[in-house]
C-alpha positions as a Python dict, from the first residue, in 0.01 Angstrom:
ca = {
    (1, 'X'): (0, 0, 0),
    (2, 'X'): (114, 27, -371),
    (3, 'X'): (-121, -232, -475),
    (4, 'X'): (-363, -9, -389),
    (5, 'X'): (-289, 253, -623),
    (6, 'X'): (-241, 114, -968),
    (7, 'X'): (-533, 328, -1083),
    (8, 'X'): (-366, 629, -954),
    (9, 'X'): (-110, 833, -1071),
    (10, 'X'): (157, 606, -928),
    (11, 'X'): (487, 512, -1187),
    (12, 'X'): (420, 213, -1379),
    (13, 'X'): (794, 115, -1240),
    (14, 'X'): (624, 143, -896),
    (15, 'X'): (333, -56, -991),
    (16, 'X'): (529, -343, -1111),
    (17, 'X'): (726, -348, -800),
    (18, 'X'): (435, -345, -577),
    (19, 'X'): (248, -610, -794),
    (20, 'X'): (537, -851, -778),
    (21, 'X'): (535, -761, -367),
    (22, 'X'): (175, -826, -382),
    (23, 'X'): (248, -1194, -563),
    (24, 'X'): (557, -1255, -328),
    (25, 'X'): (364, -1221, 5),
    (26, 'X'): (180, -1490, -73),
    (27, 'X'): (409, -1737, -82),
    (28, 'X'): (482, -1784, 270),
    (29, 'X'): (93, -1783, 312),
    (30, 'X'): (57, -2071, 74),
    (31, 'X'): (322, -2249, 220),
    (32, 'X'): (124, -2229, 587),
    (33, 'X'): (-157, -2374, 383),
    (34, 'X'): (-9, -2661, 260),
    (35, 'X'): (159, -2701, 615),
    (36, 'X'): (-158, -2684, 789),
    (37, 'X'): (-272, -2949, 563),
    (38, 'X'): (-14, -3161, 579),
    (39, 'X'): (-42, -3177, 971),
    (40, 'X'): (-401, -3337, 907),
    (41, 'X'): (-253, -3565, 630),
    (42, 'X'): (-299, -3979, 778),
    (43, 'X'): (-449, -3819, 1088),
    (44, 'X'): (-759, -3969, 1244),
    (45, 'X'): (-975, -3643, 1171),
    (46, 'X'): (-1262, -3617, 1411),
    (47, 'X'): (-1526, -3361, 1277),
    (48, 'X'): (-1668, -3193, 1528),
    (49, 'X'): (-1697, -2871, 1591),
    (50, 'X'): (-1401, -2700, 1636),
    (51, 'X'): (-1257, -2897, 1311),
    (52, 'X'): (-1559, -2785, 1068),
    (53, 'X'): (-1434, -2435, 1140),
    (54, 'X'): (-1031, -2547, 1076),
    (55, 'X'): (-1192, -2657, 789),
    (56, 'X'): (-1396, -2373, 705),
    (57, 'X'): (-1081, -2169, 771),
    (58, 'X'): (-885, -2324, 534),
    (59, 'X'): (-1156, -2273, 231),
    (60, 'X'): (-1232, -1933, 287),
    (61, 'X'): (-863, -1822, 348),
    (62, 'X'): (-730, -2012, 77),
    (63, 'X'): (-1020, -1816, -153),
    (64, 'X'): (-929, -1476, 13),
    (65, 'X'): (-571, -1550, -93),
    (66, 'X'): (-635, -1678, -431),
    (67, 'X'): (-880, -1356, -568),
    (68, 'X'): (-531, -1190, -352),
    (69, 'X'): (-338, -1288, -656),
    (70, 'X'): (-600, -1113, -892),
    (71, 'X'): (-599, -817, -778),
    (72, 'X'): (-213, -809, -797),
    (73, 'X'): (-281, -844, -1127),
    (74, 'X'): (-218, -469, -1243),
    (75, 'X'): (-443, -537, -1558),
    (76, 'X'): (-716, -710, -1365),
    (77, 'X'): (-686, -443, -1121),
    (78, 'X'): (-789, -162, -1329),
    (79, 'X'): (-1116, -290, -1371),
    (80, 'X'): (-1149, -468, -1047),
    (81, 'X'): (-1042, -160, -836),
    (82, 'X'): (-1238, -48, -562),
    (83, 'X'): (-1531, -245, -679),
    (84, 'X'): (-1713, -499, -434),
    (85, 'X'): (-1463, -799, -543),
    (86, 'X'): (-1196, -601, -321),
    (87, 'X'): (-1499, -599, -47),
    (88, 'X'): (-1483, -984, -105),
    (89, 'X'): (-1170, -1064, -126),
    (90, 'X'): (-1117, -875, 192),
    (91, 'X'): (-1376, -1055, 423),
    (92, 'X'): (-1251, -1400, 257),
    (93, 'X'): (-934, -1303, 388),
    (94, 'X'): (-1006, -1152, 723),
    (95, 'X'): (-1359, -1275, 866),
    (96, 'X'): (-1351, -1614, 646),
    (97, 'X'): (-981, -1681, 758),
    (98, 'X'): (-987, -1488, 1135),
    (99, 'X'): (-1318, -1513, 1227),
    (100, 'X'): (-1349, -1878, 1102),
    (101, 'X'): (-1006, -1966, 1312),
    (102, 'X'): (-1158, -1751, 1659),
    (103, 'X'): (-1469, -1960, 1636),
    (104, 'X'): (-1249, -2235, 1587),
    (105, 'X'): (-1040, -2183, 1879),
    (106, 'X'): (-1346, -2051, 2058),
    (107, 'X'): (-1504, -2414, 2107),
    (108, 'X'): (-1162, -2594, 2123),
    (109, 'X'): (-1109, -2410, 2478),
    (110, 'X'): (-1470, -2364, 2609),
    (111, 'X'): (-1496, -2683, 2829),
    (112, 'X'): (-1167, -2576, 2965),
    (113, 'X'): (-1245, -2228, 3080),
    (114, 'X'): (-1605, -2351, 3179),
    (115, 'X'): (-1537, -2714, 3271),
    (116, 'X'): (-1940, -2739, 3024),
    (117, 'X'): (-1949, -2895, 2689),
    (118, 'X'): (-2203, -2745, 2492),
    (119, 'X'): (-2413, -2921, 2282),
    (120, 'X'): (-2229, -3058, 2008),
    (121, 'X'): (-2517, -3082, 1716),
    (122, 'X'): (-2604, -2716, 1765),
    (123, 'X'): (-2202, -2691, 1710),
    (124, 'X'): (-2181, -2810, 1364),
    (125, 'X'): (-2512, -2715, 1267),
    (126, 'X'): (-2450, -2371, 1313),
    (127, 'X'): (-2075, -2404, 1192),
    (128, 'X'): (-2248, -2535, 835),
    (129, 'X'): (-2531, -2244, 867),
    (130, 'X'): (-2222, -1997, 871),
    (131, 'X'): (-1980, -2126, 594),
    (132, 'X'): (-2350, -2117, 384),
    (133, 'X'): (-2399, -1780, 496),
    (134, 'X'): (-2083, -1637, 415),
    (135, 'X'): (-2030, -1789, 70),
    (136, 'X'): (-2372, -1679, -26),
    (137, 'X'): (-2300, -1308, 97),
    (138, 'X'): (-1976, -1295, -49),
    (139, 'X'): (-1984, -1497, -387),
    (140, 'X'): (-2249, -1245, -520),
    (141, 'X'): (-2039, -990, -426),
    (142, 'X'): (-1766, -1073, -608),
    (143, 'X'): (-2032, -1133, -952),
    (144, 'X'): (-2121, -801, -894),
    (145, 'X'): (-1815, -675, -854),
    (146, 'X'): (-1681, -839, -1180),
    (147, 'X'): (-1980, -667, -1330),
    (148, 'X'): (-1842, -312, -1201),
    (149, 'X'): (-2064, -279, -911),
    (150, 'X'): (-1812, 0, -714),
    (151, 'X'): (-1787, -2, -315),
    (152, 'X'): (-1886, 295, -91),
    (153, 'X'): (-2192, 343, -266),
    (154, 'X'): (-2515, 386, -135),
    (155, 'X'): (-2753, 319, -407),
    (156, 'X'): (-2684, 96, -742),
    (157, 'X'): (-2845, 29, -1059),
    (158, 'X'): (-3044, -217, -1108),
    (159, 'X'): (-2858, -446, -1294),
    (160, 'X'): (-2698, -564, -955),
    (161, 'X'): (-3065, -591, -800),
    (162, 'X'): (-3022, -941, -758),
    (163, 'X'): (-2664, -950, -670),
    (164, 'X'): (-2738, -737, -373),
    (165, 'X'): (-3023, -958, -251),
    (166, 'X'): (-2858, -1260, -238),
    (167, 'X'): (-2591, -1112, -18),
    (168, 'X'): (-2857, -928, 195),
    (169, 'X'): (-2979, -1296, 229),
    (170, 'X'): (-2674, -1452, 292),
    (171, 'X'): (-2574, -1218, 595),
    (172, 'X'): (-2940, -1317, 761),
    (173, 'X'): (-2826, -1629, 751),
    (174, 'X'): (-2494, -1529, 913),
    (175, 'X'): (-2678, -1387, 1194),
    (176, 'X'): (-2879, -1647, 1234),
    (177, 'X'): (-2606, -1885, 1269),
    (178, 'X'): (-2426, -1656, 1559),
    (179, 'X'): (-2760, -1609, 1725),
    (180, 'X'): (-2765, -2030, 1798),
    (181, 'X'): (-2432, -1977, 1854),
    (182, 'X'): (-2468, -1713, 2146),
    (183, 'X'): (-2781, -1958, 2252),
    (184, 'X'): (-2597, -2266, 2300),
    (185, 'X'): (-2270, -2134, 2408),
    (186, 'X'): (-2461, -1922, 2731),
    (187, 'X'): (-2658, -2228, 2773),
    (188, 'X'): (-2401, -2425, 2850),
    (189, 'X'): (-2261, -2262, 3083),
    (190, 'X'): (-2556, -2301, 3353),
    (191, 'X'): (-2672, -2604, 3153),
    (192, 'X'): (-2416, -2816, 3006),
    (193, 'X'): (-2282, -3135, 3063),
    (194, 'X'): (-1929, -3146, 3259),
    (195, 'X'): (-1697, -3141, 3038),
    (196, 'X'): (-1407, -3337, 3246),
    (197, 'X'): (-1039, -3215, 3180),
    (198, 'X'): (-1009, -3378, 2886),
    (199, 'X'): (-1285, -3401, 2653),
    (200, 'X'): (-1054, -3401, 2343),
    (201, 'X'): (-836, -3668, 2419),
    (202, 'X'): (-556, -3441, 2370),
    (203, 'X'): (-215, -3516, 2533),
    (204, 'X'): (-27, -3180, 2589),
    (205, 'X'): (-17, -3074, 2934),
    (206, 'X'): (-284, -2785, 2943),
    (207, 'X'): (-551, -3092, 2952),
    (208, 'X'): (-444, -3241, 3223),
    (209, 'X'): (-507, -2981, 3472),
    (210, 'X'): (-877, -2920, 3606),
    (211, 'X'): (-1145, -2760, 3383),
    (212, 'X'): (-1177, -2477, 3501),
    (213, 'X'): (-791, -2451, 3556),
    (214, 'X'): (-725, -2394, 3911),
    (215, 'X'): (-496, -2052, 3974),
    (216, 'X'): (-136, -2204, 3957),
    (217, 'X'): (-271, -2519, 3717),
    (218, 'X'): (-132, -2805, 3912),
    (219, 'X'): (-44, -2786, 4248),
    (220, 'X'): (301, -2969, 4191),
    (221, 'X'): (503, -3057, 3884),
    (222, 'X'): (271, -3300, 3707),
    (223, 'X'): (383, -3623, 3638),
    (224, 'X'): (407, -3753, 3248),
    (225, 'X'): (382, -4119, 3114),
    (226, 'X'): (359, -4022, 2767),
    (227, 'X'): (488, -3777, 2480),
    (228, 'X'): (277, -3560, 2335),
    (229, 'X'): (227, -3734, 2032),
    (230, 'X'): (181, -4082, 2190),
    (231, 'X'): (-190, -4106, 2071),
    (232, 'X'): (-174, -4497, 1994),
    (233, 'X'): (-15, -4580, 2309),
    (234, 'X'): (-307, -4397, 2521),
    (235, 'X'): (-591, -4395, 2351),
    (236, 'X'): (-688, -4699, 2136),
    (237, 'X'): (-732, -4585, 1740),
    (238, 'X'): (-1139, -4455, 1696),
    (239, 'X'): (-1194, -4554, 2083),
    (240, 'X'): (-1227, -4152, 2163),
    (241, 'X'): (-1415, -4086, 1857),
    (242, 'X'): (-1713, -4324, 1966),
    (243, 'X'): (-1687, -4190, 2339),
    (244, 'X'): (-1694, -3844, 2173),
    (245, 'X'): (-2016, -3894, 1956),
    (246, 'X'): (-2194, -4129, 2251),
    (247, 'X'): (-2114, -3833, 2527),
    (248, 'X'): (-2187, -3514, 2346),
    (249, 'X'): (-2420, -3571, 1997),
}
């Protein structure tokens, strides 16, 4: 909570400590980053949808993390304090790296709570109407709050006239992405194409069981031929991509 105070009457001893904290806590965070990256490194990347949002994930969190650092800094925090860069940096963090991950996650395991695939164009369109979206709500908030545009206001001069609009805009267009979203995702429930228990060509064992899983999963102990990483041995390199793109585009 330190970091939160430098502007207060807090020690300076207390501020360094909790402005070194703030720099140290991001090292483990960085080092999931680079992790996360290096799982994808050599890997046959399909992008559909749930991989534009990994992806969109890893941009936005990476930026949340990154304007983290500045406002660590205790001399860039004195200006920077409670202005509408920390309303930035904080959605980077939490909607562009949580949000972005549950939406992620979200279409991984739809056919496999509904057994439907939903319509995989809407997918990435809206996952590309979002990411727009949010970096045009939140990028003119943090020129405005470089300016010294303070949060919790209700009114604001007009030198951030413009600044405000373009987020204004920017969040329509955030709504208007979810709104597809909540379109296609209901549709396919009643509507969609069956989605088979395995529509990922994945090999772990919670796609071999039936979409929707049945109570108890399998009715026996399943049976394995492969390891779980045996991708070339089952499935034939870019063989599931083009059965991907002809069932579901």
């Amino acid at each position: 909570w330190g970091h939160h105070m430098f502007t207060s009457t807090q020690s300076v001893y207390a501020s360094v400590v909790f402005s070194f904290l703030t720099f140290f806590v991001g090292i483990p965070s960085g080092i999931k980053v680079f992790n996360w990256l290096a799982t994808m490194y050599k890997g046959q990347i399909v992008m559909n949808t749930p991989m534009l949002y990994a992806f969109s994930f890893l941009i936005l969190f990476s930026i949340g993390g990154f304007t983290g650092i500045v406002l660590g800094t205790m001399s860039l925090d004195i200006h920077l304090h409670d202005t509408y860069f920390v309303v930035a940096h904080f959605h980077y963090t939490m909607m562009g790296g949580t949000v972005m991950a549950f939406l992620g996650g979200l279409h991984h395991w739809w056919p496999k709570i509904w057994g439907r695939m939903y319509n995989e164009a809407w997918g990435r369109i809206t996952a590309v109407i979002i990411f727009i979206g949010f970096n045009v709500t939140f990028i003119s908030q943090f020129l405005i709050g470089t300016q010294g545009m303070p949060r919790r206001y209700f009114d604001y001069i007009e030198q951030y006239r413009y600044g405000h609009a373009f987020s204004t805009v920017g969040s329509w267009i955030i709504a208007v992405g979810f709104v597809i979203m909540a379109v296609y995702l209901i549709h396919s429930i009643f509507k969609g194409k069956p989605s088979g228990n395995n529509p990922w060509g994945s090999l772990t064992l919670e796609w071999e069981t039936t979409s929707p899983p049945d109570p108890h999963n399998f009715p026996g102990v399943p049976e394995l031929t492969h390891g779980p990483y045996d991708y070339d041995k089952v499935i034939p390199k870019s063989e599931y991509q083009d059965e991907l793109e002809k069932k579901y585009s």
